[in-house]
C-alpha positions in Angstrom: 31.3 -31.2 -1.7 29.2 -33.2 -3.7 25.9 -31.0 -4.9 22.8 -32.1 -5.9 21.8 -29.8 -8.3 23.9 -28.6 -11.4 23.2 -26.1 -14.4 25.7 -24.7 -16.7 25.5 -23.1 -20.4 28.2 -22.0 -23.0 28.2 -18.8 -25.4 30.8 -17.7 -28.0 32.2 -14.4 -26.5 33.8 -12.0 -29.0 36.6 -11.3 -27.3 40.0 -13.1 -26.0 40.2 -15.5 -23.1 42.3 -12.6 -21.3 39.7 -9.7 -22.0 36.9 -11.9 -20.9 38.6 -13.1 -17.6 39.6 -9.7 -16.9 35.7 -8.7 -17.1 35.0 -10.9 -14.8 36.9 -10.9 -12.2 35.3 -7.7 -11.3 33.1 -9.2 -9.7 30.4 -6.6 -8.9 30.4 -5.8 -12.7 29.7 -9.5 -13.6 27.3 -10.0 -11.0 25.8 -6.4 -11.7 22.2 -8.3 -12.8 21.8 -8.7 -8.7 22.2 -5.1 -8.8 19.3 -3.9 -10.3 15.6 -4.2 -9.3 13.7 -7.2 -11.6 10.9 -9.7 -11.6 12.9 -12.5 -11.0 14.5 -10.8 -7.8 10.7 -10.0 -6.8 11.5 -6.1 -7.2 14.5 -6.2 -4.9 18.4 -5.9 -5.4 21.4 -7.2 -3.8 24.6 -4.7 -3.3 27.6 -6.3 -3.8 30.8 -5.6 -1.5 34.1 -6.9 -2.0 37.5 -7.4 0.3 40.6 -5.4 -0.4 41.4 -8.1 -2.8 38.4 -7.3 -4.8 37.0 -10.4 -5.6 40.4 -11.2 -7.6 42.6 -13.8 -5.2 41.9 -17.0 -3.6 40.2 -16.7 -0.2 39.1 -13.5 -1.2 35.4 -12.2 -0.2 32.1 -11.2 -1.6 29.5 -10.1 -0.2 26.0 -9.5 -0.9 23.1 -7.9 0.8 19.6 -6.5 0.2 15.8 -6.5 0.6 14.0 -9.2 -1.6 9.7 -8.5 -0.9 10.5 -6.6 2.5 12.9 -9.5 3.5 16.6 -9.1 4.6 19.0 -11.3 2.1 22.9 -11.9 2.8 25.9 -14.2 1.4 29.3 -14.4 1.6 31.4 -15.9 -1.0 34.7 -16.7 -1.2 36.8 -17.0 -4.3 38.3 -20.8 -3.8 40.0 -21.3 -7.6 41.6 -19.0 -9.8 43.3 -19.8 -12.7 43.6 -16.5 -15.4 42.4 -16.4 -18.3 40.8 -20.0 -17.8 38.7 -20.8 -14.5 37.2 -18.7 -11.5 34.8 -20.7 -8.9 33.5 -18.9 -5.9 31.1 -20.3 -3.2 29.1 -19.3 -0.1 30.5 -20.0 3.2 28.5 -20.1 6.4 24.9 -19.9 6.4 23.4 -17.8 3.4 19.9 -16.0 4.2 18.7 -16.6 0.5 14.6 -17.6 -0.4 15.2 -19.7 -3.6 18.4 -21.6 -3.3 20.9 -22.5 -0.6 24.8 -22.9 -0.5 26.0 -22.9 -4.0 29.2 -22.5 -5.5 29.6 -20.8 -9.2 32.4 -20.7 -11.9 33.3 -19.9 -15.0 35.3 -22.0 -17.5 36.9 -20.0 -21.0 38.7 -21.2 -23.7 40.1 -20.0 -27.0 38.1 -20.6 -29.8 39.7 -19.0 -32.8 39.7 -15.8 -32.1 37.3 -15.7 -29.7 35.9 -16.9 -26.4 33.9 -20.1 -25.3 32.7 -19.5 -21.9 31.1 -21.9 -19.9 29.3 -20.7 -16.5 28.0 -23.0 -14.0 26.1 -22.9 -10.8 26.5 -26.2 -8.6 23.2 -25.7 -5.9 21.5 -27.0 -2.6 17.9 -25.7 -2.6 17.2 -24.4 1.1 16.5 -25.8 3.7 13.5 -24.8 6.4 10.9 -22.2 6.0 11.7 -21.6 2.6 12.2 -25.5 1.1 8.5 -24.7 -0.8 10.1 -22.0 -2.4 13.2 -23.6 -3.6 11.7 -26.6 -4.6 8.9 -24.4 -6.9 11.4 -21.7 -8.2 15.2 -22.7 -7.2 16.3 -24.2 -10.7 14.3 -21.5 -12.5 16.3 -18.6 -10.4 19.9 -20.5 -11.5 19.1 -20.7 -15.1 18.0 -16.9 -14.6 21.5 -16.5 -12.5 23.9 -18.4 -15.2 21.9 -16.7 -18.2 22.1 -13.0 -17.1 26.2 -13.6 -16.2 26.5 -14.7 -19.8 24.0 -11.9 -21.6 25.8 -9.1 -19.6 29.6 -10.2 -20.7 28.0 -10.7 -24.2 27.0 -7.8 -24.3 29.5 -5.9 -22.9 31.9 -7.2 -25.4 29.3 -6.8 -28.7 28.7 -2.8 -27.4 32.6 -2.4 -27.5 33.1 -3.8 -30.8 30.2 -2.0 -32.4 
């Protein structure tokens, strides 16, 4: 699929390739900033549920659901490429009931650098469609770059806590 909006960054991760693929590909610990209540989720958190594959095979499942402002959110994910300790892309399938962005599909990229990490993650994005197209078009790109920057603050921290 060919998506129409894109937004990706890069941080040096002080840790191998394998350490930081093995991070996250738990999936409920990488996406853990869903998890808890904050501003940008309006107050309200996701719970994260995963298949008996946990998140860590192709076709495998994710799912996601909570109360966003007194409204009922869902997705399903499933985990289409997996390549340790270099790529891991997951998308929705079927309909997700979402306020600020639609479909998406998200991945992560690492690479040796010395003897560290570079890790690249990137959300690809429809904003949604319907009822709430307003507020995708006013706060969809701003609730990726939150997305992409909390996934790469948590495993940055994670791995600085470790080494300290």
């Amino acid at each position: 699929m060919d998506w129409p909006r894109h937004y990706e960054e890069s941080a040096v991760i002080s840790a191998t390739p394998k350490e930081v693929f093995n991070y996250i590909d738990n999936h409920t610990r990488f996406s853990s900033h869903m998890n808890k209540g904050s501003l940008m989720m309006g107050g309200g958190k996701m719970e994260t549920r995963v298949d008996e594959e946990k998140g860590q095979k192709v076709g495998s499942h994710i799912k996601m659901s909570g109360k966003i402002i007194g409204i009922d959110l869902f997705l399903d994910e499933v985990v289409t490429k997996r390549e340790p300790p270099n790529l891991k892309v997951w998308e929705t399938v079927g309909i997700p009931k979402l306020l600020v962005i639609g479909n998406y599909q998200m991945g992560v990229e690492i690479n040796s650098q010395n003897k560290d990490s570079n890790l690249k993650v990137f959300i690809d994005y429809e904003l949604p469609k319907g009822k709430n197209s307003l507020l995708g078009y006013l706060f969809g790109d701003m609730y990726a770059k939150w997305c992409v920057r909390q996934m790469l603050s948590g495993t940055r921290e994670e791995f600085n806590t470790k080494k300290n």
